[in-house]
N, C-alpha and C positions, 0 to 999 in steps of 0.2 A: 749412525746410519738411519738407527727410527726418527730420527730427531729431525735428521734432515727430509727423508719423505714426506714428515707430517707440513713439516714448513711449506715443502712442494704444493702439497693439495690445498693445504690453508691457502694459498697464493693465488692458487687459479680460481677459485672461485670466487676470492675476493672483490667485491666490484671497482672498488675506490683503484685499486693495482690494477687492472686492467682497462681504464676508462676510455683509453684512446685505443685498444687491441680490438680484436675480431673476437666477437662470438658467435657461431653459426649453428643452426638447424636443418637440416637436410631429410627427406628420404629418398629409396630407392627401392626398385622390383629388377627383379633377372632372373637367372637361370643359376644352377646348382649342380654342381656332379659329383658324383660319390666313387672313392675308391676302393677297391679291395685285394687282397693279396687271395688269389685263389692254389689251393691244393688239390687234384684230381690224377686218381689212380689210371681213367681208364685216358686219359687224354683228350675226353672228346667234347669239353665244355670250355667256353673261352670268358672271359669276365670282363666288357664291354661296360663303361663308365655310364650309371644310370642319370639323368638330370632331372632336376624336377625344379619348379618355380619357387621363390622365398620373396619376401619384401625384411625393408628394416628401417628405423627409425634411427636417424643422431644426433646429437649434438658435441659441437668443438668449441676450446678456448686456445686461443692465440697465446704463450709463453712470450714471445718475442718474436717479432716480425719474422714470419716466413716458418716459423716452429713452432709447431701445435698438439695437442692432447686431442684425442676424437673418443666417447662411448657412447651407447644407444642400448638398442634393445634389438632381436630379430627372432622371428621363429620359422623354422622350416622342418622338415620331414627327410631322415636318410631313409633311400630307398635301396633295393637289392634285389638278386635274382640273375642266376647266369643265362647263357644262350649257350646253343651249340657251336661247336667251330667250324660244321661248313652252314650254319645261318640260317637252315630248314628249318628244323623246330626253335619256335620263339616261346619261352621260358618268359610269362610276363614278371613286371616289375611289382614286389608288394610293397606297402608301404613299411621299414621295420621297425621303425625308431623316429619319436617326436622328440624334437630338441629346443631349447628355450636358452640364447646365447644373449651374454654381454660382452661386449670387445672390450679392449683397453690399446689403442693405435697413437703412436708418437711420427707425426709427420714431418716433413719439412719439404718446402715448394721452392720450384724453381720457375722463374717466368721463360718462356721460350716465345712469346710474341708481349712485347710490353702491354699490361695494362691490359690481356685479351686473352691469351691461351697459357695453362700453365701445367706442367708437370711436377706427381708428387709421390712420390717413394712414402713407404711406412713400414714399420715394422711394429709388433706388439703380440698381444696374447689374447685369449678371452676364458671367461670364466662360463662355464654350460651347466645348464640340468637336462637329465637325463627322465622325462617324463613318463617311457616305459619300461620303469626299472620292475626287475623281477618279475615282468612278463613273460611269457611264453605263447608260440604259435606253430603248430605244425601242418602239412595236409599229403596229400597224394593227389598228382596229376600225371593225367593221360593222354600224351599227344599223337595223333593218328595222321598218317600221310598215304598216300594209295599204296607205298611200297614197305612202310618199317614204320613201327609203333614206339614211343616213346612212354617208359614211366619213369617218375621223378617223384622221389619223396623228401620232402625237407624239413626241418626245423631249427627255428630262429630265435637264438638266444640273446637275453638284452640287459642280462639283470648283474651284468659285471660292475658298475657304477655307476652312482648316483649323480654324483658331481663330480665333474674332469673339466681339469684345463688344455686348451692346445694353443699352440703357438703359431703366429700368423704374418707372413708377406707376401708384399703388393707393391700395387703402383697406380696411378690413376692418372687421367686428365680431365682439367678442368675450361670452361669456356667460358668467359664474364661475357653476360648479357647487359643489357641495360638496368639502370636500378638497383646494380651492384647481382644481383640471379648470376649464379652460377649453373651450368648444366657440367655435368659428370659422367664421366665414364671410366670403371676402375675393373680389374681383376685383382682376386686375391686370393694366397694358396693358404690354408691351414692344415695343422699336422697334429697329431694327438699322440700321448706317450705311450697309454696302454691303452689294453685290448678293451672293445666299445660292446662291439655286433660280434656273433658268430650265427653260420649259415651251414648247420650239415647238411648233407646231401648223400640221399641213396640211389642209384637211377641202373635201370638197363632196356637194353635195346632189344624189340623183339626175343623176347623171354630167355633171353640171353642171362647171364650169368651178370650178380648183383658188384657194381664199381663205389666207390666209397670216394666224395670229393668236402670240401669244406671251404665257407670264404670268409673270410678274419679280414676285420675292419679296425683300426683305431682312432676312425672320426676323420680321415686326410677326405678333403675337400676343395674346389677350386670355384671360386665363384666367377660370375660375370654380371657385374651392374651398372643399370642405366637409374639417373635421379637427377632432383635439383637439391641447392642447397642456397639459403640465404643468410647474411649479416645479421642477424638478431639484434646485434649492439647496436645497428642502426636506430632503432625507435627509440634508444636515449641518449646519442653521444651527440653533442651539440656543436657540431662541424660549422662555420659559413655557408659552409656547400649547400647544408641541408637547409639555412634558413633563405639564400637565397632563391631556393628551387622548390619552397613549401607551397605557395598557389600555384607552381605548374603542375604539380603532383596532385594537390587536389582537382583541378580541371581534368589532369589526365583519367584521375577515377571517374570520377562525373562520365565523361567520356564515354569509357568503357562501360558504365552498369546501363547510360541508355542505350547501348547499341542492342537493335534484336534477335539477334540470333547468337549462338553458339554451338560450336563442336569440341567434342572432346573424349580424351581419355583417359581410362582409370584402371586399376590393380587393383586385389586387395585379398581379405580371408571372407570366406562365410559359414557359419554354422547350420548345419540341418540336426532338424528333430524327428527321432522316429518315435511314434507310439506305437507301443504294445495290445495286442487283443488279449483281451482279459482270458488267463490260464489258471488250471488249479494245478499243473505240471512245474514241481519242485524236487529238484533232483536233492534227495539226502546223499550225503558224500562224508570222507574223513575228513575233508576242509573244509564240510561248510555246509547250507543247504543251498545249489544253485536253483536263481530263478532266469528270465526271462526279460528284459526290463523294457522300460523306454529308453531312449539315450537321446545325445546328441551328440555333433566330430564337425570336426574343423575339413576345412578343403580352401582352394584358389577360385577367383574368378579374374577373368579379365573382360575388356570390350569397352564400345564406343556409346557415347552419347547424343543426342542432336535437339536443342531446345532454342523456344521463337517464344518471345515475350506478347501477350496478346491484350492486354493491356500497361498499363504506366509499372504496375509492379505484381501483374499475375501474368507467370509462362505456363509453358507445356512442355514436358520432355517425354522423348523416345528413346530408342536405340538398341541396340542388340548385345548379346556379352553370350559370353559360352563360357561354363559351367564346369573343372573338373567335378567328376564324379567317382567316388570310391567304394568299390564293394564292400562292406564291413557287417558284418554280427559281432552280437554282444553278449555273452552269460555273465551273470552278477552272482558273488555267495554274499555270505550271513555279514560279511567283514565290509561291504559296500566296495570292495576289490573287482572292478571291471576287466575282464580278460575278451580279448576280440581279435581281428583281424582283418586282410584286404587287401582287395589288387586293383591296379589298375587298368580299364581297358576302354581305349579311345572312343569307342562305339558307345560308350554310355553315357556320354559327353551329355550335357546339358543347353539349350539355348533358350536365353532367358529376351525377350521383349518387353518392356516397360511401356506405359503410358499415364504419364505425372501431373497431377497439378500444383504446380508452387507458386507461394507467397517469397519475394524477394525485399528484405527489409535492410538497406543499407546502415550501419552504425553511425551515430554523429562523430562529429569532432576527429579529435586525432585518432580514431577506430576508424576512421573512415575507407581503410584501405578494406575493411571486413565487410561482407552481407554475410549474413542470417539468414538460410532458406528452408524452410520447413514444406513438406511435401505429402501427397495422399494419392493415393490411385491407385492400379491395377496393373501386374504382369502375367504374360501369355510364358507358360515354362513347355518347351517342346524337345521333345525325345524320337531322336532318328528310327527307334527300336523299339518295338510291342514286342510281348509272350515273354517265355522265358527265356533269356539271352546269357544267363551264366550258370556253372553248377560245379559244388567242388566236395567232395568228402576226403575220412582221414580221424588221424589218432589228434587230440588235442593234450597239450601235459598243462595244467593246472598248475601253476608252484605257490608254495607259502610256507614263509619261513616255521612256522609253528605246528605243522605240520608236513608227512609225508606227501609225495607228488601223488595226484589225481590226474587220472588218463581216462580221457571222453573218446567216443567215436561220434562225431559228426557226419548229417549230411545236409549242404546249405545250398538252397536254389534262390537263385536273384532273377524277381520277375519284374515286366513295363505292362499294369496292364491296361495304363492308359497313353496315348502317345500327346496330348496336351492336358495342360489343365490351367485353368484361371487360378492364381492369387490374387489378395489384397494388403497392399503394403503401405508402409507412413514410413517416415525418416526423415530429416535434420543433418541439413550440408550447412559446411561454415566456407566461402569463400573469402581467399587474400588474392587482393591486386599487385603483382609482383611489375607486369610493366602493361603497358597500355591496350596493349592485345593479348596477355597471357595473366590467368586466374590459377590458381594454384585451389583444390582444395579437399575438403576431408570430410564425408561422407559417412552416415550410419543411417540402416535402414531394421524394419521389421515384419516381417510377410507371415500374414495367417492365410491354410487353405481354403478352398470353399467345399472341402468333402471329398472332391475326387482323388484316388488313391494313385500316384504317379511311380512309385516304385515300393516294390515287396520284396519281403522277405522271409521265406518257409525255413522254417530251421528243424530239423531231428537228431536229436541227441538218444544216444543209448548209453546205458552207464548201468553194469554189473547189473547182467539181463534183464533190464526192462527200458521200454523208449519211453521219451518225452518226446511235446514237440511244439513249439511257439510259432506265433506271424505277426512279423515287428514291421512297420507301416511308414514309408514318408508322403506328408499328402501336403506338400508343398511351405509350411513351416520354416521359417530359418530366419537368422540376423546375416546383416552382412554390413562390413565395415572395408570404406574403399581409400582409394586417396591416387589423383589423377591431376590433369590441368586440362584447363579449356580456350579458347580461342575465340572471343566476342567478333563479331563483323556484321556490317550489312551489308546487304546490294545496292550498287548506285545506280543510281536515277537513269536511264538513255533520254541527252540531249537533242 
């Protein structure tokens, strides 16, 4: 049986064995929902499927016409947090758990329109890390309504494994474009064996009598995505097709890089950096000595772009894109072990305005479908919300293995205390010409501030009677890595 597996994989990626098969590259962005088995003594919390954005990267090799292997890479965020059951108080979503997955999917495709639309079943597995293992987060929240008070205390445990497999089906369709482009659209369920997340919960109503509830997760998920995916083995399988259709292909490019204008859209992650204001408050503890740090955390962005060529190969780009944004602090001990937290809350959204200068340098020869566009300029970062717009205290537990648990009391206020602020950014797009009006391509950027401080953060810690207390700073700082398609066109002439 190992004998025969190894033969397996040795095969597919064999080049010579698969000369005349499909190999394909793809990504995709969507949507995510997370499930939970919830347990609640008092009846009065419902557990409403949270969703949250992911992107992912793949590639597939064709086995034999219509039967294929697909892995990649993806990372997304499970998120959590109940509601009540008549809907009044809304219990936001925290972020619990970062996960870093590899799929392993055996397809097989059915055509349902010759040569144009196809359907494709799959089943398989993936293999995950568990990024916030042996974390812990806890707090206490207070929801007020003219007539009845809510308190909710929780905490979220994550440190059951490191590495878990779950198992995964789906089904997709697929639409060939021109130039062989496929466009996708797939759902797919995955299920986990053991237990991932747990979510205690203590809560009562108007100083009512304390109800004891819990939500246990073991990773079951459903996704929904939209992408493209292309033939890879095109750029070496040496078809007829392809040699008779080589100068149209290149006139097509041609085509498309002088056209001047473009719109387009894009998905992707970005990283924010906080600085820390310099403290001499170091909490001594059984685990450790906690400080204060800088950091930096992943999040999503999305949105549109719009760019006009103003000479033969320098453009301009604009456009607009909105920002999730995530509450989070961060305490560090002695072991470089980062313990933090975070919610999400729609109001603190981000909207991001560019204005770019790029150099567009098309590749010779048979690269020719690729530009090279490196870029500099300035973004306008705008926040619908000034002052302080959030505030949450509470017990924190601390775990490590080498030590007894440490328990913090926290208190953390998230302030805006400017509603814009100027960046300066530089980044490096590589576009690919997939067909004559649509660019496919893959985008990193680097954005320093110019001083002004757009979002804060007050933190007071107390820890076995005496406070500390830090302010960890984002003043516009972050990478961002996207990946979109765009739409070349001009306006024609009135005869």
């Amino acid at each position: 049986m190992k004998k025969l597996f190894f033969v397996l994989l040795l095969s597919v990626f064999t080049f010579q064995s698969f000369s005349q098969l499909e190999t394909k590259i793809g990504a995709e962005v969507g949507l995510q929902a997370y499930f939970y088995n919830l347990y609640d003594e008092g009846d009065l919390l419902w557990n409403p499927p949270i969703p949250g954005a992911m992107f992912s990267f793949k590639i597939a090799q064709e086995i034999k016409k219509s039967f294929e292997i697909e892995t990649g890479f993806s990372r997304f965020t499970y998120y959590g947090g109940p509601n009540t059951r008549d809907g009044y108080f809304h219990i936001m979503a925290s972020n619990t758990l970062i996960c870093y997955q590899i799929p392993f999917r055996f397809k097989y495709t059915f055509p349902l329109i010759k040569d144009k639309l196809f359907f494709t079943p799959h089943i398989g597995f993936s293999f995950n890390i568990n990024d916030d293992f042996l974390s812990e987060s806890s707090g206490t929240t207070i929801r007020n309504s003219p007539l009845d008070t809510l308190k909710i205390t929780h905490q979220d445990l994550t440190g059951f494994r490191k590495l878990f497999f779950m198992q995964e089906t789906g089904l997709s369709l697929k639409l060939k474009l021109k130039s062989d482009v496929r466009l996708t659209s797939s759902i797919n369920y995955q299920s986990g064996f053991f237990k991932l997340i747990e979510t205690n919960i203590v809560y009562s109503t108007n100083s009512g009598p304390e109800k004891q509830a819990s939500l246990i997760s073991n990773g079951n998920n459903l996704k929904l995505l939209f992408g493209l995916e292309y033939p890879l083995s095109n750029i070496w399988q040496k078809s007829s097709y392809r040699k008779e259709t080589k100068n149209e292909r290149i006139k097509s490019v041609k085509e498309s890089n002088n056209k001047r204008f473009y719109i387009g859209f894009g998905a992707g992650a970005l990283w924010r950096y906080y600085s820390s204001i310099p403290s001499k408050d170091v909490i001594t503890s059984r685990n450790g000595r906690y400080a204060f740090p800088s950091f930096n955390y992943a999040d999503f962005t999305i949105g549109i772009n719009f760019g006009v060529k103003l000479h033969e190969n320098i453009g301009l780009q604009t456009g607009i894109s909105t920002q999730n944004f995530w509450n989070r602090y961060y305490i560090m001990d002695e072991d470089d072990v980062i313990y933090g937290g975070g919610t999400r809350f729609g109001e603190s959204n981000l909207f991001k305005i560019p204005l770019l200068f790029e150099y567009h340098y098309q590749l010779p020869s048979v690269l020719n479908r690729f530009t090279i566009i490196p870029s500099l300029g300035m973004n306008l970062l705008h926040s619908r919300i000034t002052g302080d717009y959030e505030s949450f205290s509470g017990n924190v537990v601390i775990y490590n293995l080498a030590y007894p648990n440490d328990s913090l009391y926290r208190e953390i206020t998230f302030a805006r205390p400017n509603k814009n602020i100027i960046t300066l950014t530089t980044g490096i797009e590589i576009d690919f010409y997939i067909l004559k009006n649509l660019i496919l391509y893959l985008k990193g950027e680097y954005t320093l501030g110019t001083g002004s401080v757009l979002n804060q953060i007050d933190t007071w810690v107390f820890y076995q009677n005496k406070g500390y207390s830090a302010i960890q700073q984002f003043r516009g700082k972050s990478s961002e890595l996207m990946m979109g398609f765009k739409v070349p066109f001009d306006f024609k002439k009135q005869q």
